[in-house]
C-alpha positions in Angstrom: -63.1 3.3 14.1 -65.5 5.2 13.0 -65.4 4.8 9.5 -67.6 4.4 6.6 -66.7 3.0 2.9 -69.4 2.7 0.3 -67.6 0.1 -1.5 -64.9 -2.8 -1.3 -62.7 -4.1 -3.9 -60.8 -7.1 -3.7 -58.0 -7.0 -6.6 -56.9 -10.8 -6.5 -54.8 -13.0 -9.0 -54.5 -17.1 -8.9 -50.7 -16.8 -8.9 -48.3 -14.1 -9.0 -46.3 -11.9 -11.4 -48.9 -10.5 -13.2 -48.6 -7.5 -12.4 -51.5 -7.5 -9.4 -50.4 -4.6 -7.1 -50.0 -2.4 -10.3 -53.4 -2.8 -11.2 -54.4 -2.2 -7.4 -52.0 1.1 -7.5 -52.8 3.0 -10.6 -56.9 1.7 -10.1 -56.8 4.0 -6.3 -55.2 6.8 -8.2 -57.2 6.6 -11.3 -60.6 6.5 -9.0 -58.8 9.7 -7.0 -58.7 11.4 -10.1 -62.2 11.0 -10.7 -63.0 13.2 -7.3 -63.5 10.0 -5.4 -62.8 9.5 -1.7 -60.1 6.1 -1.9 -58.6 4.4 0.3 -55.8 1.3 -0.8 -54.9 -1.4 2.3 -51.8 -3.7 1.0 -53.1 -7.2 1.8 -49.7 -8.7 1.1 -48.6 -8.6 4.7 -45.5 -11.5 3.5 -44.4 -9.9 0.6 -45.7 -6.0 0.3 -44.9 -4.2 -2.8 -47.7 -1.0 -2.5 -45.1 0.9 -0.4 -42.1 1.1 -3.1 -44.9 1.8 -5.6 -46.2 5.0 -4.0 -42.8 5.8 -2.8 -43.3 5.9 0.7 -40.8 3.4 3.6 -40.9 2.9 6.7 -43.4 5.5 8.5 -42.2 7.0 12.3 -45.6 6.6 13.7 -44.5 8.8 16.7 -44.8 11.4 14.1 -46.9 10.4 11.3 -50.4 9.0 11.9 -51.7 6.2 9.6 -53.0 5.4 6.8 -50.1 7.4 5.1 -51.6 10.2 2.3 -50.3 10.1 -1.1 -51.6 10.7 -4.5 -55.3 11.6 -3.5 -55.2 8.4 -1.8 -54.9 7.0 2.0 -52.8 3.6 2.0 -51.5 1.4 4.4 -48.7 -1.4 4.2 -47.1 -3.6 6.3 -44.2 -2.5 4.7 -44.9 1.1 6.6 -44.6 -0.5 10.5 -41.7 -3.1 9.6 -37.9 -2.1 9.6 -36.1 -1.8 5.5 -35.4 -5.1 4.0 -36.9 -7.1 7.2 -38.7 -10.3 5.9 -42.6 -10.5 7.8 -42.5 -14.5 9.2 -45.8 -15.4 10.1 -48.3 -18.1 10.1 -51.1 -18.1 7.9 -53.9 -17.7 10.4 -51.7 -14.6 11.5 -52.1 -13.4 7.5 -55.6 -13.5 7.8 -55.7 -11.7 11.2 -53.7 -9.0 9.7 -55.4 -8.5 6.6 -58.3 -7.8 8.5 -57.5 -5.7 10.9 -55.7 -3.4 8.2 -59.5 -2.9 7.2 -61.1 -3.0 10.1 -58.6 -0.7 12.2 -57.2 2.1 10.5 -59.0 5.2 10.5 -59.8 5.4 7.1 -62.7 8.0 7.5 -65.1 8.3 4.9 -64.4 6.7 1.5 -65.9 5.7 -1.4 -64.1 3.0 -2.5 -61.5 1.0 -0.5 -59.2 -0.9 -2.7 -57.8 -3.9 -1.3 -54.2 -5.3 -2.6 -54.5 -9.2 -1.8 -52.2 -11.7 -2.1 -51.9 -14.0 -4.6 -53.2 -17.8 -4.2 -56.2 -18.7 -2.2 -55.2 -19.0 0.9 -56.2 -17.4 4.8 -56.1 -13.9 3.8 -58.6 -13.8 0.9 -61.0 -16.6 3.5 -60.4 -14.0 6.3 -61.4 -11.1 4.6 -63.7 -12.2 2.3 -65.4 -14.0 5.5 -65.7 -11.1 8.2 -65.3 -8.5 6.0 -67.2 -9.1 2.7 -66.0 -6.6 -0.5 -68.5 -5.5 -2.6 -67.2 -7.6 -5.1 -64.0 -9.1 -6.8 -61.6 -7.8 -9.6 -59.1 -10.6 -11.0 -56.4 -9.7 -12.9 -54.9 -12.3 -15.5 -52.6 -12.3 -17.9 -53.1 -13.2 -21.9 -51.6 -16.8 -22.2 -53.9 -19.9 -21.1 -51.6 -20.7 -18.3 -52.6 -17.6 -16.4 -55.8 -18.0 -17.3 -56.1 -21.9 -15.3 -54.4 -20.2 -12.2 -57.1 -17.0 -12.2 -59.9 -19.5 -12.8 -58.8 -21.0 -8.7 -59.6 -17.4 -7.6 -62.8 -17.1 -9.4 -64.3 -20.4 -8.1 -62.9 -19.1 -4.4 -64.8 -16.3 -4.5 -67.9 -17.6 -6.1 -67.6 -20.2 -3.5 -67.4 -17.6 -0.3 -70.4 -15.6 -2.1 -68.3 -12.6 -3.3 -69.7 -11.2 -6.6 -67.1 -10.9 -9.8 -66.7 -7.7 -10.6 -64.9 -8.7 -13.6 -61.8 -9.9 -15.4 -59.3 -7.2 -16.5 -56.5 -8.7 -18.7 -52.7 -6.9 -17.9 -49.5 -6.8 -20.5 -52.2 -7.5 -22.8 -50.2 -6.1 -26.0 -47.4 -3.9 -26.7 -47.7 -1.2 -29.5 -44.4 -0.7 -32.0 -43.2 2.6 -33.3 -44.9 1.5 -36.3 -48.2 1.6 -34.4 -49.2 -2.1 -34.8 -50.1 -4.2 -31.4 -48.0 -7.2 -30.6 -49.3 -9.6 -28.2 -46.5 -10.6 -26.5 -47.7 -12.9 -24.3 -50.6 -14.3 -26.7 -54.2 -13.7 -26.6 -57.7 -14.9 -25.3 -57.4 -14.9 -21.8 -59.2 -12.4 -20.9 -61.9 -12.9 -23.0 -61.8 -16.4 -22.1 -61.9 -15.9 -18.1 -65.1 -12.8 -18.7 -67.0 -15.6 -20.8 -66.8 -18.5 -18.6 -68.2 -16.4 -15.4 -70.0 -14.6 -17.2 -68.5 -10.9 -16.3 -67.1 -8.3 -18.4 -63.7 -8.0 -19.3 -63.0 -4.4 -18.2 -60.0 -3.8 -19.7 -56.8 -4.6 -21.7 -53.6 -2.7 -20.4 -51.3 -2.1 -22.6 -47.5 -3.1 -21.8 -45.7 0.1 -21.3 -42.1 0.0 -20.1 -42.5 3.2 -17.7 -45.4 1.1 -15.2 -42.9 -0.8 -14.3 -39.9 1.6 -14.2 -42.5 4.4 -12.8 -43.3 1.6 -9.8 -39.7 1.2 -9.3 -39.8 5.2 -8.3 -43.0 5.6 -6.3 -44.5 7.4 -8.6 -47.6 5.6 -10.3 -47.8 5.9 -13.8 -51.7 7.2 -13.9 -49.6 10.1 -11.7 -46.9 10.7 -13.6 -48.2 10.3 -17.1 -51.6 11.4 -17.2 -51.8 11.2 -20.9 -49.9 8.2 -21.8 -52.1 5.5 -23.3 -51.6 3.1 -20.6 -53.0 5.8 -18.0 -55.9 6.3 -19.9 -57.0 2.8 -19.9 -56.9 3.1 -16.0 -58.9 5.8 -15.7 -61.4 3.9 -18.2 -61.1 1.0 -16.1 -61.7 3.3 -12.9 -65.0 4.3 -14.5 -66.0 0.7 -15.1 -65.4 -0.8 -11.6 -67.4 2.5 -10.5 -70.0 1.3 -12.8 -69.8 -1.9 -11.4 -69.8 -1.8 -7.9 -73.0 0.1 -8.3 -74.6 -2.8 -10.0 -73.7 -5.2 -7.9 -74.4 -3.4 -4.7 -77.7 -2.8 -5.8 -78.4 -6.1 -6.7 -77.2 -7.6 -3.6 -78.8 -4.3 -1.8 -75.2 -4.2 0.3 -74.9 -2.2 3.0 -72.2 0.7 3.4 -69.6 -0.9 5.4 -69.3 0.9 8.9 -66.2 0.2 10.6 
């Protein structure tokens, strides 16, 4: 296709609900802001939520080329080539073959980064891609409480296992701040801390829970987007400049390749 991206992130969880795409959104936009080149690919092909989040259905391809162009940023979804409301029943391998080619053949042009939404668990998807299409490195996303924390560990030893680099551990709903101005962990504390220590990565951020991420999801309208100074949208953009950081380390410790597609 023609198409060059200096680096890959996989954004994985061990199980679901917390809050994985989010983090994937509002990262793309937050590196867009910056003046980098993004691209996001929705690895979710069973269950894709990146579409409702960037406001943007079912795409007439007779009409509109993809990846679709939104907020700085060049996506693509399953949910963009399947009709509203129609569930995608497929076999894992299938998944993984999907997954893949949503990398490997879209036209994604030149980008810097290329953000990659996966699905939760450790299943064919993340082995597909993670096997013919190896990301610069790995970004899990926990939650507070221990029990997240045992789930996100499976993803960690998967990835160690396939040879991907950790990027690092960033810890979402991590508190919620009163009108009093006091933080109330919500959801408990450690995990994050916990998960960085144990693979020895750093913890690259601790979102705040804000009630517009989810309500500004809801609308398509990411929250890094529509409330540039909000707290919460500042931690992305922090957390932006820290996977940059990152990927650079890694890469050139690795000495990986662009990845020409």
């Amino acid at each position: 296709m023609n198409s060059t991206v200096q680096y890959t992130i996989a954004v994985a969880s061990g199980k679901g609900g917390v809050g994985k795409s989010t983090v994937a959104v509002n990262l793309a936009v937050a590196l867009a802001k910056q003046g980098h080149r993004v691209g996001l690919a929705d690895g979710d092909i069973l269950g894709p939520s990146v579409g409702k989040m960037v406001g943007v259905k079912q795409v007439d391809q007779r009409t509109q080329g993809l990846p679709v162009e939104k907020y700085g940023i060049k996506i693509m979804s399953s949910a963009f080539i399947s009709a509203p409301g129609q569930a995608n029943i497929l076999r894992g391998p299938m998944v993984g073959k999907y997954v893949v080619a949503y990398v490997t053949q879209i036209p994604w042009g030149e980008l810097d980064f290329l953000v990659i939404d996966l699905p939760p668990g450790t299943g064919d998807a993340q082995l597909s891609l993670c096997q013919e299409v190896p990301p610069t490195g790995a970004l899990l996303v926990t939650m507070p409480q221990d029990v997240s924390l045992e789930v996100v560990r499976r993803g960690a030893q998967m990835f160690e296992a396939l040879k991907v680099p950790l990027l690092g551990v960033v810890e979402n709903m991590s508190y919620f701040r009163g009108d009093d101005g006091k933080e109330y962990a919500i959801f408990g504390s450690g995990g994050g801390d916990k998960c960085a220590a144990e693979y020895n990565v750093p913890l690259l951020a601790k979102l705040a829970i804000v009630p517009q991420v989810a309500s500004q999801g809801d609308a398509g309208d990411p929250i890094v987007h529509s409330h540039p100074d909000s707290e919460v949208a500042k931690q992305y953009l922090e957390l932006a400049s820290r996977v940059s950081q990152r990927c650079a380390e890694v890469k050139q410790q690795a000495e990986l390749p662009e990845l020409k597609l």
